[in-house]
N, C-alpha and C positions, 0 to 999 in steps of 0.2 A: 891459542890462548896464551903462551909464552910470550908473543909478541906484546899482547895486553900487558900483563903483567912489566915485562921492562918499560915499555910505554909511561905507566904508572907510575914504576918507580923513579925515572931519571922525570918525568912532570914534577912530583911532589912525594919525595922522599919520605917525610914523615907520615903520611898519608897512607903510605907504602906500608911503612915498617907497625902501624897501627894498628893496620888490618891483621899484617902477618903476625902481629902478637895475640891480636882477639882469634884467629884461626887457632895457632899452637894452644892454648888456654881452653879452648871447647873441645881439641883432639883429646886434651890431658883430662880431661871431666869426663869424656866419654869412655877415654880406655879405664877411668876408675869405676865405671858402672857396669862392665863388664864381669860377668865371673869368669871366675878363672878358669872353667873349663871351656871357653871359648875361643876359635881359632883368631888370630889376629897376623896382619898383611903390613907390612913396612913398605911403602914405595923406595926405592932408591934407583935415583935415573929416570929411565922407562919401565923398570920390573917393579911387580910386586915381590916380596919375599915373605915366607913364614916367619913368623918371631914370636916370642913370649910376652904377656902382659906387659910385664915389668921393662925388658929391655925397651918396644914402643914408646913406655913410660918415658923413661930414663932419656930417649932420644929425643922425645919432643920438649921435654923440659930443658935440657942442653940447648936445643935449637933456640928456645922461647928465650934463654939467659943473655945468647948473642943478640938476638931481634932488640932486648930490653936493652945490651949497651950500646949497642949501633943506634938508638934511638937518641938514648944517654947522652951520648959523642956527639949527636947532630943538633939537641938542643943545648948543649955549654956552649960551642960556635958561636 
């Protein structure tokens, strides 16, 4: 699946960076319909890890900020 994915991205970049913004965006809706007493898993790497609502939060919208200027950056070019 990794192969995909680079595949994809070095094909059509913005294409790439599109999708990974509509991904981060549907993580961030889902972990807000969560209550809070529910367990939630962060991949990093190959591992999953325990974390809190909020931190998931805080990560995938960090992650989605990059997606959104790496996008940014590839359309003023």
């Amino acid at each position: 699946m990794a192969s995909t994915s680079s595949a994809t991205a070095s094909s059509d970049p913005e294409l790439y960076l599109i999708k990974q913004i509509r991904t981060h965006e549907v993580a961030i809706a889902e972990l807000g319909s969560l209550s809070s007493w529910r367990t939630v898993y962060q991949k990093n790497g190959h591992l999953f890890f325990r974390t809190s609502i909020q931190k998931a939060t805080s990560s995938e919208e960090k992650q989605l900020d990059q997606a959104k200027a790496k996008l940014e950056k590839l359309n003023s070019q």
